[in-house]
N, C-alpha and C positions, 0 to 999 in steps of 0.2 A: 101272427098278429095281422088284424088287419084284410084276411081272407088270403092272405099269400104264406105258405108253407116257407119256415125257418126264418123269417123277418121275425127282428127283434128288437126294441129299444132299450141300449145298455144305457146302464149310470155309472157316473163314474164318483171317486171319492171327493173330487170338486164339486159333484152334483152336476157335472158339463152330461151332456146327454146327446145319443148320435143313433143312428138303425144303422146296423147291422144285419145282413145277410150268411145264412151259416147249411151251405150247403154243401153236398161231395162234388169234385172238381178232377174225373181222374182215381176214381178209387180212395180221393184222400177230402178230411172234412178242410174245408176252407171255409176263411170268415171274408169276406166281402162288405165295406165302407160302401156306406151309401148316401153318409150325409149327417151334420148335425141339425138336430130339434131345437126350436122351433124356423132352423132358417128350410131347411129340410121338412115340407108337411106329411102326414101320414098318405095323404093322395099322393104326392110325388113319392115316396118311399116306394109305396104300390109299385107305382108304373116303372121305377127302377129297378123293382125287386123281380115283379115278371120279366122285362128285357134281361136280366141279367141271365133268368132261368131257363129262356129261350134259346139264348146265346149256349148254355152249358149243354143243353138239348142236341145242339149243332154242331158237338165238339167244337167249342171255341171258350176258350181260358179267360173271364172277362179280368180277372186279378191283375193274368200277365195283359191282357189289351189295355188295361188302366193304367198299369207300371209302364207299357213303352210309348203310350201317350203321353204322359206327364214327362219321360226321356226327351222324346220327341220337342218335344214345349222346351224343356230347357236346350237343347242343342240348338233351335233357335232363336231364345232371347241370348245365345253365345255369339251366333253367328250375328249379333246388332250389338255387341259390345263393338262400343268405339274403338278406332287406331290411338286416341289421346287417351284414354284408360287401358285399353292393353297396355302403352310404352309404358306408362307409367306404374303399370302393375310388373312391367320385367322386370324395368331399373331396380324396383324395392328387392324383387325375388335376387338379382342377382348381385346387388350394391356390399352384401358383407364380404363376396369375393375378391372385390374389387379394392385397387391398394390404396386408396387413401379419396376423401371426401372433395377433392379437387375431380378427379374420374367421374363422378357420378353428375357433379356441376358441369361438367363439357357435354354429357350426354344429353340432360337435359336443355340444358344451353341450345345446343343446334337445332334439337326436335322442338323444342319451342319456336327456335328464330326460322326456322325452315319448313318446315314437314306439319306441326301442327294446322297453323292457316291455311295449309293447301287441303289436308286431307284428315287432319283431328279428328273433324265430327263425321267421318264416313264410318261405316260397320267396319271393322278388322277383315272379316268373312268377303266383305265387296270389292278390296282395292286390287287391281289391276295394275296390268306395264302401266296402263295411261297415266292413269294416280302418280306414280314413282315417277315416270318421267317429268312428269309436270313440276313436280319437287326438284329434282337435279336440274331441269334445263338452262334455267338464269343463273344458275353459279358453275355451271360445269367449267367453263373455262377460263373464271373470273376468278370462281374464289375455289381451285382446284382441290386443295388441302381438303379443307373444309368440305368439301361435295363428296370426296373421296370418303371421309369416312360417315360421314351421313349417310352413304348408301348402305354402307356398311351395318350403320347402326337400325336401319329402317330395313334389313336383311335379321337382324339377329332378333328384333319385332317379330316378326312376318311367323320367322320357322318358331320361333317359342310360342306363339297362336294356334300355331298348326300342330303343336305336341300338345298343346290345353284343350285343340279341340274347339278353339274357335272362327278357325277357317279350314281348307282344305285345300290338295292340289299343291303344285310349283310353287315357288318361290318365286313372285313376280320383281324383286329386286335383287335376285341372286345375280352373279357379275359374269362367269365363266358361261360360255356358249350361248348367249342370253342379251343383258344390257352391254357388252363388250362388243355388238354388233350394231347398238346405237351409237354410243359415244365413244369418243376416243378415249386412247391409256393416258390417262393422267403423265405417264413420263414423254407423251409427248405433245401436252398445252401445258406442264408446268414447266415455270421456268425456277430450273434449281438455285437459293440463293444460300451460297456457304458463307461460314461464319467470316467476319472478319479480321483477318491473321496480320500479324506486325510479321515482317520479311525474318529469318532466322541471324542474318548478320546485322539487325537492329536492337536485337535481346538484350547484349550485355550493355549496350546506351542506355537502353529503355530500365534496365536493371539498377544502373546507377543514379538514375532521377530517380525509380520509386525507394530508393534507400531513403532518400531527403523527406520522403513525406511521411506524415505523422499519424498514428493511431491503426486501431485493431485491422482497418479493411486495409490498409497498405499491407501487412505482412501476411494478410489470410490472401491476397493476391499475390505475395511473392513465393508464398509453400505451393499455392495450385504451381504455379510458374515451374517451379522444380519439381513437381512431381508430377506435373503433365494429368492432373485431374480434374474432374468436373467439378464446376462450382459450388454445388449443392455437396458432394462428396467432403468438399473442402470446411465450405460453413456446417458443416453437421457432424465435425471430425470430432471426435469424444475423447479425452483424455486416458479413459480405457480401453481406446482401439490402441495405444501408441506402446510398442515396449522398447523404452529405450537400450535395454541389455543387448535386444539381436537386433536393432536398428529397425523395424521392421512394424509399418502401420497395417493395421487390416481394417478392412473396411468392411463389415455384414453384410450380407447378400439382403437383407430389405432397408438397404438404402445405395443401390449399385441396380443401374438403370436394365442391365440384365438379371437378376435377382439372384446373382453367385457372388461368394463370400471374394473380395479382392485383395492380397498380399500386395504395398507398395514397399519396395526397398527405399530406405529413408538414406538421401548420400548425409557427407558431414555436413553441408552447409542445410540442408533439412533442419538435421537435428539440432546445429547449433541454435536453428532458429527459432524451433519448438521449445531449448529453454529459457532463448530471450523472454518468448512469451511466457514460460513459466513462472519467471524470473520477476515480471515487470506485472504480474497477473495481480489486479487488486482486490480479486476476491478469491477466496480459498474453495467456494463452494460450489462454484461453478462446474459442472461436468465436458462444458466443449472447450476446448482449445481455443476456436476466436470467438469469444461473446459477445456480444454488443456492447455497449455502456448504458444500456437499460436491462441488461442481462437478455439473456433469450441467443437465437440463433442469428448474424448478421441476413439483414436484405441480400436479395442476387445484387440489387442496384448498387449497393453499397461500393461493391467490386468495382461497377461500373463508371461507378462515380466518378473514382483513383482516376481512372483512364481518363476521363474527359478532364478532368482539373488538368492532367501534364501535356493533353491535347496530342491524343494520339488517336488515329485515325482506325480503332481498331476492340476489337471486345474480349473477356475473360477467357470465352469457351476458345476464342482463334490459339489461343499461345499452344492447344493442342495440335491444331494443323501447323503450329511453328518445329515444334519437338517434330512431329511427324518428317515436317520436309527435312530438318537436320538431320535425321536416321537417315534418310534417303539418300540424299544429296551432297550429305558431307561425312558419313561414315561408315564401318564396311560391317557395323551389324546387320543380320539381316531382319526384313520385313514383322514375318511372325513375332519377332522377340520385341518390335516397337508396338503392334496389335496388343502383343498382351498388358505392355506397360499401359496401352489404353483404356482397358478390359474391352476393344473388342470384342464381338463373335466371331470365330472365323468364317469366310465366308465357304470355305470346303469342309463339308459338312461329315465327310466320311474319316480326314483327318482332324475335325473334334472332336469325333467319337472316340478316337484311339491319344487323344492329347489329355494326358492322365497329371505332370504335372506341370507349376507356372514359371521356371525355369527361373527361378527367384534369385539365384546368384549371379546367371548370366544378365539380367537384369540390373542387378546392382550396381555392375561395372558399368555399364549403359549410363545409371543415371548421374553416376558418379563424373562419368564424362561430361555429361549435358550441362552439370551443374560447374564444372569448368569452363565451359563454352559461354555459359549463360553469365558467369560474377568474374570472364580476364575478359 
């Protein structure tokens, strides 16, 4: 058509209409786009249909020179996607791994409060040390927590960019032999603040005030107390973790801050106290152990409350550092078997690989002590 050998205007069953070129490319017939009608005129068809056939003349593939142009084009409009749409393209990619909708709020949280304003609207492909440092440097040693894992987070950015293909090269926030040569280790601008612990020979005082006070978060503060567990552990205890037959609460590894299933030996004053609350429970339908009085899971605060009412200088999560220093301090179990009662990780990693069970007996004797300790 047209005075050009194998130009052709197809139709399509839309009636859309486009020139095609249909020539051997290589020994094999190829169809070659050249444009739809009427954005596409027969003079330009022309002129694209000869260069095309010049090109084939010159051994040169214009099919493939079309395909890694148009490659080309998109690997650059990749490399001008923003740092504020990459993160927030990771966060989505990686948020169903992630254990609960509070995780995914912190992420965004910082990269908004921190890293967006500095560096949001730069290309992903663009950002340098400079970039990251400029995000770190007014909080490195102010708000050190916080910086630390920011960097962190603006690192797991970076290299998932660089797998999509939208940047290239080093990790310019990666920590090890790197930004650890700008700033210092956080453990040595942060200043460690531990929880705050009631002394271990104030327990059984502190014991006999919280007997006098009333309602669900006094006795869900006195099982953590005896059982030396986390607060969250405590208010999310299910009625079907509990068997009373072999005294013996388990806790599911997805709600145990290391994600392994936890066995606590329940002493007698545990369990008496579990079916106080059984006992005193005014609704039958409840699944937790301490529910609110609107039903549902109690507040952390709620715990915290108890303490500030009897005015004690001191908070839920400390009575673990209290159990803790008692193992220590005043009796002659050892170390690993108060770890475990924690659920701890150990920190010797070679002997948790070969630590097969949770010494669940030896344990119970432990707590059966503690819980002497803690109600003479």
């Amino acid at each position: 058509m047209g005075g050009v050998s194998g130009l052709y205007l197809y139709v399509n069953d839309a009636e859309g209409r486009s020139w095609v070129l249909r020539t051997m490319i290589a020994g094999k017939r190829r169809h070659l786009g050249l444009g739809g009608y009427p954005s596409v005129t027969l003079a330009q068809a022309r002129e694209k249909a000869r260069a095309a056939r010049d090109s084939v003349a010159k051994g040169i593939d214009p099919i493939r020179e079309k395909q890694e142009a148009a490659s080309a084009l998109r690997a650059q409009e990749a490399h001008r996607k923003s740092f504020l749409d990459t993160a927030n393209a990771y966060i989505t990619s990686q948020a169903p791994a992630w254990k609960n909708a509070k995780h995914r709020a912190q992420w965004q949280s910082t990269l908004r409060t921190y890293a967006f304003p500095v560096i949001g609207h730069l290309p992903v492909g663009d950002i340098t040390e400079v970039h990251v440092i400029s995000v770190l440097e007014p909080i490195w040693t102010t708000k050190s927590e916080t910086a630390s894992r920011l960097r962190g987070r603006i690192e797991s950015v970076l290299d998932w960019a660089r797998v999509k293909g939208y940047r290239e090269g080093e990790n310019p926030a990666r920590w090890k032999g790197h930004l650890d040569k700008i700033f210092p280790a956080q453990s040595q601008v942060r200043k460690v603040q531990h929880f705050r612990a009631l002394p271990s020979n104030r327990t059984a005082d502190f014991l006999r005030r919280l007997d006098n006070q009333e309602g669900v978060a006094a006795l869900a503060l006195k099982f953590l107390i005896l059982t030396a567990c986390r607060s969250g552990e405590v208010r999310g205890a299910a009625w079907r973790e509990i068997d009373f037959e072999n005294a013996v609460w388990t806790v599911p590894a997805d709600r145990m801050k290391a994600k392994r299933e936890h066995r606590v030996p329940l002493s007698t004053a545990a369990l008496d106290l579990l079916n106080r609350v059984r006992g005193e429970s005014t609704s039958n339908s409840s699944t937790l152990v301490f529910s609110s009085p609107r039903g549902g899971m109690l507040s952390d605060m709620s715990l915290t409350a108890v303490m500030r009412r009897l005015d004690v200088d001191a908070v839920p999560h400390g009575f673990r550092s209290t159990f803790r220093d008692w193992v220590g301090e005043l009796t002659q179990y050892p170390s690993d078997l108060a770890e475990m009662a924690l659920a701890h990780t150990l920190a010797n990693k070679t002997e948790a690989a070969y630590r097969r069970g949770d010494a669940l007996e030896k344990r119970r004797s432990m707590m059966e002590d503690w819980a002497r300790f803690c109600l003479t």
